[in-house]
N, C-alpha and C positions, 0 to 999 in steps of 0.2 A: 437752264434750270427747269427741273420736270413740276416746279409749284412755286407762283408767284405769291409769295407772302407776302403781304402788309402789317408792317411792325407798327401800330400804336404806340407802345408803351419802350422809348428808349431813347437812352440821354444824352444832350450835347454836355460834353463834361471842356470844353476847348474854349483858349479864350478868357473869357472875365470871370467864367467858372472854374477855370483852372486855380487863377490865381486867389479866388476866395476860398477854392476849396486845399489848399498847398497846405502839405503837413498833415492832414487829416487822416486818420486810417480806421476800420471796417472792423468789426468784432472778429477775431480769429490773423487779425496782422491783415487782414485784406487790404490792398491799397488799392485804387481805381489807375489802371495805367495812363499816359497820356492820349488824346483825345484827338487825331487826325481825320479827316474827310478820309484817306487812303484809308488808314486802318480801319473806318467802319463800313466801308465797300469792301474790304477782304474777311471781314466777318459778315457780312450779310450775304456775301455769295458763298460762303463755304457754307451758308444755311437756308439758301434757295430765298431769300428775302429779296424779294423787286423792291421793295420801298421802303424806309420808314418814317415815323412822325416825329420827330426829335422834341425835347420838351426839359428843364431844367427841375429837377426832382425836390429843391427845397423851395418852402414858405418866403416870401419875400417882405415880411411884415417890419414894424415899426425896430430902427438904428437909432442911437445917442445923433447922429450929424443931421443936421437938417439937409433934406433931400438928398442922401446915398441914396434910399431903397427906389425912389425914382429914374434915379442916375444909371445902377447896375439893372433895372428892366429894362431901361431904353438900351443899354450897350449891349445885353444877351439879344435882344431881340432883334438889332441892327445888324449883329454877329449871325445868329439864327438867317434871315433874310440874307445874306451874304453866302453863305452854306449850299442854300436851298437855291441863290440865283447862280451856281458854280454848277451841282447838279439838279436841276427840277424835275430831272426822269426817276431819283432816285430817293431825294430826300425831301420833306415836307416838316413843317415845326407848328409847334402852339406855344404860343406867346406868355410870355411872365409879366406877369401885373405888379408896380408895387404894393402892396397891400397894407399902407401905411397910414393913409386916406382914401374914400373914394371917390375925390375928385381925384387924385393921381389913377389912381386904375382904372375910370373913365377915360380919363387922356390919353393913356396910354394902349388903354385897348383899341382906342380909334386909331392910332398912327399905327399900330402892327396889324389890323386887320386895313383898314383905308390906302395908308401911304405903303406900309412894306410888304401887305399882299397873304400876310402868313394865315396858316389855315385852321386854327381855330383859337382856342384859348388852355391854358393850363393851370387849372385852381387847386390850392391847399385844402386838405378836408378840413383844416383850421387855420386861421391866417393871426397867430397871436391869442389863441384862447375864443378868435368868433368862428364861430359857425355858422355855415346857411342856415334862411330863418332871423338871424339875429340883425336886426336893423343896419350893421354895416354892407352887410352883401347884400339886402334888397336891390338899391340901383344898381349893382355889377350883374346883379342875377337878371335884373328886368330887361336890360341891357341887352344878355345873352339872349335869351328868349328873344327879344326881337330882332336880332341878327340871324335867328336861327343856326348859329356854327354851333360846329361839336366841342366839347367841354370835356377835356381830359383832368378828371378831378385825382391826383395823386394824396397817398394818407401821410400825413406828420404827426408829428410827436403831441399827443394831448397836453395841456397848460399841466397837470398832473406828473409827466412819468417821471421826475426824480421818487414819487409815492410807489405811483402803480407798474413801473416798470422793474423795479426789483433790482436796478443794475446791470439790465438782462439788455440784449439789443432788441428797439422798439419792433423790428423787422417782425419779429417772430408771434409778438400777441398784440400789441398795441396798435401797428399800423393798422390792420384788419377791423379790430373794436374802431378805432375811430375815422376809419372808414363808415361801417353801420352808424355810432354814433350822432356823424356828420347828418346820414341820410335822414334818419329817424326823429329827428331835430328838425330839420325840411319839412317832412312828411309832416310833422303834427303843428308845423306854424304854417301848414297850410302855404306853403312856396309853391306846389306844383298847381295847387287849385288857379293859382295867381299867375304863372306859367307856366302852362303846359307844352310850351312849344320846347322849353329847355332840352337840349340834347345832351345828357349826362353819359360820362363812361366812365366807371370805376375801374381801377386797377386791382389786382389779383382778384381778378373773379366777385370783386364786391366784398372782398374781406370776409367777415361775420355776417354780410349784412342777409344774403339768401338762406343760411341758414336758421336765423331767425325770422323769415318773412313770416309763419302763420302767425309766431305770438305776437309780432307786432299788429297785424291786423285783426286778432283778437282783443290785445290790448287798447284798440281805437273804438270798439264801441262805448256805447252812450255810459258812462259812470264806471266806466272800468279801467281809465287811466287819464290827467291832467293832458289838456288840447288845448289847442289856441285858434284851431279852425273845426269849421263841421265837417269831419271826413268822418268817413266807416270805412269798415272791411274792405268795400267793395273798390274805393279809393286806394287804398294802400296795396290791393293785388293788380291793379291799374299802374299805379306807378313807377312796382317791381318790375311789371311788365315793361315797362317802354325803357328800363335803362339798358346800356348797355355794359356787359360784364369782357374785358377782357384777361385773357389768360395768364397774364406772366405769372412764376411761381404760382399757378391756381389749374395747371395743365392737368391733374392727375382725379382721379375719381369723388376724391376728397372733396375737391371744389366745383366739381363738372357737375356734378347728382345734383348737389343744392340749388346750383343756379338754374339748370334744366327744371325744374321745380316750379321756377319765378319766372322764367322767360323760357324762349324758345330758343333753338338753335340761330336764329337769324338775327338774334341781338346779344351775341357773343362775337370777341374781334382776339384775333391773335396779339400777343407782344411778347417783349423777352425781358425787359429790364434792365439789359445791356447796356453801359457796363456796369453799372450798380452791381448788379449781380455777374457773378462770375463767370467763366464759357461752361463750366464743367454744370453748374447749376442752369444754366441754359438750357444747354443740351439737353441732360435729364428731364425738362419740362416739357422740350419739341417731343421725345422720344415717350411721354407718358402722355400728351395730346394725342400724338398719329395713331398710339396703341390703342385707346378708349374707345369701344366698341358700341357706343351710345350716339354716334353720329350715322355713322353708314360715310361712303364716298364723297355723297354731295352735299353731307352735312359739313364734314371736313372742310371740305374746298370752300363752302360759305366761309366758316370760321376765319380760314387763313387766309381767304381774299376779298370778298366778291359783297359780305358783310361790309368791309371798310371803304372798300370799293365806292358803295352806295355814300356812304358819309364824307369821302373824298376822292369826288367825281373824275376829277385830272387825272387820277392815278384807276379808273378804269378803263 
């Protein structure tokens, strides 16, 4: 392989996720194929990927059963850690929370980072309508922060989209808005003030969220928008700064410009989305990253490895 990539962003669909997600299909007839360890080493090598970080793409919030959403974290995560102990040169996961309670997604964040060893965590930009900031996720957040691991924050469907999504798939404007949303909610209940150690990685490039970095940090000074903490400006381009944005579907100049904006090249990570997203839209995304003429050589090779690298040390 002439570029060891580090995939972030892509999913264990095998297993308890297969069968929660059986029947299910993708706007356009897409269906997600079945979910092999082989099959995601023969697509990772036909796209120079040394590694990835597997991670289960939906909300794990409140079920009618008492204690499913419990139930199906601990079995992906057991599943996950079985994965990752089969190959550990290749594959790494962040763990699913039930997000039902959070005493269950305390517990359970300890047995997958404690007992099963997995490398970080993977949270909903909404878990049932809360968002960071809102008194459920404080202790999961505090939590994080003091564990210091990377936080792969995936976007879901706002409490809203039978309104705001138009019937349309949320893929295309919704997950990105609540993406920002998410952040912007954080930012002005003052989460980051209160942890700053949080290691955030948003998916596609951070949604909406870089492209509106000025006016949000416009809109934080004194009388010129509803806050819950004393931040300014200077706060919220602080913030933008330390997250990390990576690339799936966000490879192409559309997304690259805005976030280069708000951070630098050295807190951008590769990912594909795979298999969520399809190979043909994969592809297209590798081939509109390696094109983008805003990195240079060794901005590249941050991006694709060396970035992720830093955040998960085993795999440098």
């Amino acid at each position: 392989m002439s570029r060891d990539r580090i995939d972030v962003h892509t999913h264990y669909m095998g297993g308890t996720v297969a069968r929660m997600m059986e029947g299910l299909s993708f706007p356009g007839g897409f269906t997600i194929p079945p979910w092999t360890v082989e099959g995601a080493l023969e697509f990772m090598d036909h796209r120079e990927i040394a590694a990835q970080i597997l991670s289960f793409p939906m909300a794990l919030a409140k079920m009618p059963q008492p204690g499913l959403v419990a139930r199906l974290a601990r079995d992906i995560n057991e599943e996950l850690a079985g994965v990752v102990a089969r190959r550990p040169d290749r594959f790494g996961a962040f763990a699913s929370l039930p997000m039902d309670t959070t005493d269950d997604a305390l517990r359970e964040m300890a047995h997958a980072l404690d007992e099963l060893g997995l490398d970080g965590v993977a949270l909903p930009s909404n878990a049932g309508g809360e968002y960071f900031g809102e008194p459920f996720f404080e202790p999961v957040l505090a939590e994080l922060a003091r564990r210091r691991v990377p936080v792969f924050v995936h976007p879901e469907n706002c409490p809203h989209i039978d309104i705001l999504g138009f019937g349309r798939a949320a893929s295309v404007v919704e997950f990105p808005l609540d993406t920002a949303r998410n952040i912007v909610n954080a930012i002005y209940r003052g989460v980051f003030l209160r942890h700053p150690e949080l290691t955030l990685i948003l998916a596609h490039a951070g949604g909406a969220l870089p492209t509106l970095g000025w006016r949000i940090a416009e809109h934080s000074q004194v009388g010129r928008a509803p806050q819950d903490a004393p931040i300014d400006a200077e706060h919220v381009a602080e913030v933008l700064r330390g997250l990390y944005y990576e690339t799936a579907l966000g490879g192409s100049r559309h997304s690259l410009l805005p976030a280069l904006e708000v951070t630098g090249v050295d807190h951008l990570l590769f990912g594909t989305d795979w298999p969520a997203a399809p190979v043909t839209a994969v592809d297209h995304n590798i081939d509109n990253l390696t094109g983008f003429d805003g990195f240079g050589a060794a901005g590249l090779a941050a991006v694709e490895r060396s970035n992720a690298a830093r955040l998960f040390p085993r795999f440098a």
